[in-house]
N, C-alpha and C positions, 0 to 999 in steps of 0.2 A: 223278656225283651219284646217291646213292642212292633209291627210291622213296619212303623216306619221308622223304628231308630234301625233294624236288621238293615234296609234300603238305603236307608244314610249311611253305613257301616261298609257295606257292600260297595256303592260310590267311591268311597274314600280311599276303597283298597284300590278296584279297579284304578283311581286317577293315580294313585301311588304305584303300583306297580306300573303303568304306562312312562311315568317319569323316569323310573328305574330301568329304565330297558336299555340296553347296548347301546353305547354314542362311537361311533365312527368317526374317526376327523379325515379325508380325502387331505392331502397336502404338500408343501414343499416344505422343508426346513429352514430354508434361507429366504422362506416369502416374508414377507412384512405384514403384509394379510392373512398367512396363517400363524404367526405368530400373533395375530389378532387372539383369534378366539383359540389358543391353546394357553391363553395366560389369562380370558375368562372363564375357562375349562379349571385351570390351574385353582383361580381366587375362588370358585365356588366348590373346589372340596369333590369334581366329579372325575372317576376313572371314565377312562377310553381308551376306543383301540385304535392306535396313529398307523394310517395306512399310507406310506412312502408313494407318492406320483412321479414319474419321470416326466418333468417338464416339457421331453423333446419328444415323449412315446406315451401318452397319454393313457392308463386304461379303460376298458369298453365299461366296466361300472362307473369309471367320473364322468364320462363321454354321455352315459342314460341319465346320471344322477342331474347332470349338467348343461342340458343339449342348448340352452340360447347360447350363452356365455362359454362356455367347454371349459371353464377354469377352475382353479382353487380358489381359495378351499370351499369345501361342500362337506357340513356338518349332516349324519344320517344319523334320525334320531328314529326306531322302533320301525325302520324299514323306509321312513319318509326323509328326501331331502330338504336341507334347506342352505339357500343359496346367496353368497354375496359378506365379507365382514363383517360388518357393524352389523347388516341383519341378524346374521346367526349371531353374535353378542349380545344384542338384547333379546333374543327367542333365548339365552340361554339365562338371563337375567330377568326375564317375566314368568319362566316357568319353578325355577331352583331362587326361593325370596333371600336365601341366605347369602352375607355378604354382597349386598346390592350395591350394584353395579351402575345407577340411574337416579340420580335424586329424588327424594319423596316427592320436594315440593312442586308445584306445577310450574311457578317459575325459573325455578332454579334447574329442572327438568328443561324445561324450554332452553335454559340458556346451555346447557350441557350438549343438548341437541345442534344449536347452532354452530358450537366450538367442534363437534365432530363431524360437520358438514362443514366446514371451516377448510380441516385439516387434506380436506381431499384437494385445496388446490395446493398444496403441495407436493401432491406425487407427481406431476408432469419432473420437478426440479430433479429429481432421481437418476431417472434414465438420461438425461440431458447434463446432469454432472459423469455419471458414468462411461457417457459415449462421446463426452467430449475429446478432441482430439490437437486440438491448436488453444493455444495460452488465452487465447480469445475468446474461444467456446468457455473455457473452462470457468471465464472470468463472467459470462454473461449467465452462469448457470448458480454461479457464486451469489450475484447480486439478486436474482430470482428469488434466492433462498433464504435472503436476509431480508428483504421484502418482507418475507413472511412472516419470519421470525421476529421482524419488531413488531409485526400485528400482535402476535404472544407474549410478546415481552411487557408491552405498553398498555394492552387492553383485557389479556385474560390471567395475567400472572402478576399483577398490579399490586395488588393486595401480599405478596412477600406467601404465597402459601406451600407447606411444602408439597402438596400434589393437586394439581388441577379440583380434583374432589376436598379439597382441606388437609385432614388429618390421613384420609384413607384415600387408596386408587380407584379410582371411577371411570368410565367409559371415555372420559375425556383422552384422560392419561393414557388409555389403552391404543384409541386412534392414532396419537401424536408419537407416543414412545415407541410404535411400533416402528415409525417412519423415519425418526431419531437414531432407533439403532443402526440403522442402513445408510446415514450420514456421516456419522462418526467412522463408518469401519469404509467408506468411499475417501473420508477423509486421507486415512494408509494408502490404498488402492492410486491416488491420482495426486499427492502430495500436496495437499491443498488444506488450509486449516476454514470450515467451515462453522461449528457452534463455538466462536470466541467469546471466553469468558467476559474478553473486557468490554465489548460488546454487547453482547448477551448475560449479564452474571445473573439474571432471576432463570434464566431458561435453562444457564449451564447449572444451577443450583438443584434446580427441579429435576433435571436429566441425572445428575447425581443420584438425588435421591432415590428417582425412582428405579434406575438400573440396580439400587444396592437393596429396593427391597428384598428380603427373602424367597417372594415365588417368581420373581421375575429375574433376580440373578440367578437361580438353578436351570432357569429354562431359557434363559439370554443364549442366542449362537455362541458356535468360540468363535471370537475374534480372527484367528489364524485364518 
């Protein structure tokens, strides 16, 4: 064996055992955003160790892991944090190539990119459907949210696909169906019907499909 195949050999373990090291998810179970990256976590086939946050009692590891923001979730990968959703999604989809998460193509990349910077103007709709409190509110949180939702319906879900990414789930769907599940079960909580099928049927199709995948119904909250 020559000196530089040993060095090349050597590299490879080194970057392999780095990949391999302990992944930590800091989190809540009922966040939307960590249900983020525990169903990128899930679709790439990686154990972790799910570390439970009390929302109201924060601990002094999320607190250091986390000091701009102080929140979840906070992926720790080989002792280092990383901070924020969709970021840790794609640190976990640029490092582990299998089951990618990200489209190859540049454009198609770009457009994925836009639909998941899309999806953040619909978290305000969340907490403003949940906190509503008069028929009123309730109704102006409703229509917020249908705003939205014909953006999705009309411009990213056009094409009849069953998941944002095609045939498979992709970051798109991760964004969106995170924010989806938190809809539906506000829905029970406030008696209000918000992803109407007749309305909505490419969105309520998609939402179908994608709760009934397999790694994402095992790890779907319970409803209850």
């Amino acid at each position: 064996m020559t000196e530089l195949t040993q060095y090349k050999n050597k590299n490879e373990e080194v970057t392999l055992n780095t990949r391999m090291e302990d992944l930590k998810l800091h989190g809540f179970w009922y966040s939307p955003f960590t249900l983020r990256v525990v169903w990128a976590l899930k679709l790439k086939g990686l154990a972790y160790e799910n570390i439970e946050e009390d929302r109201y009692n924060k601990s002094p590891q999320l607190l250091e892991y986390n000091p701009v923001h102080k929140k979840t979730p906070v992926l720790v990968h080989g002792g280092k944090p990383i901070c924020e959703s969709m970021i840790i999604v794609q640190y976990i989809d640029e490092l582990w190539p299998q089951n990618p998460l990200v489209p190859h193509d540049p454009y198609d990349r770009a457009q994925a990119r836009f639909w998941v910077a899309y999806s953040e103007q619909m978290v305000p709709a969340l907490p403003a459907l949940l906190q509503s409190t008069s028929a009123e509110e309730k109704e102006k949180a409703v229509q917020k949210a249908w705003e939205n939702f014909k953006v999705l319906e009309d411009h990213c879900l056009a094409d009849k696909r069953k998941f944002f990414g095609g045939d498979k789930i992709n970051i798109v769907d991760i964004a969106i169906g995170s924010l989806f599940a938190f809809f539906v079960t506000i829905e029970d909580i406030k008696q209000v019907k918000v992803l109407v099928a007749e309305r909505f049927p490419l969105l309520h199709l998609w939402f179908d499909n994608f709760k009934n995948a397999p790694v994402i119904k095992e790890t779907f909250p319970d409803r209850d």
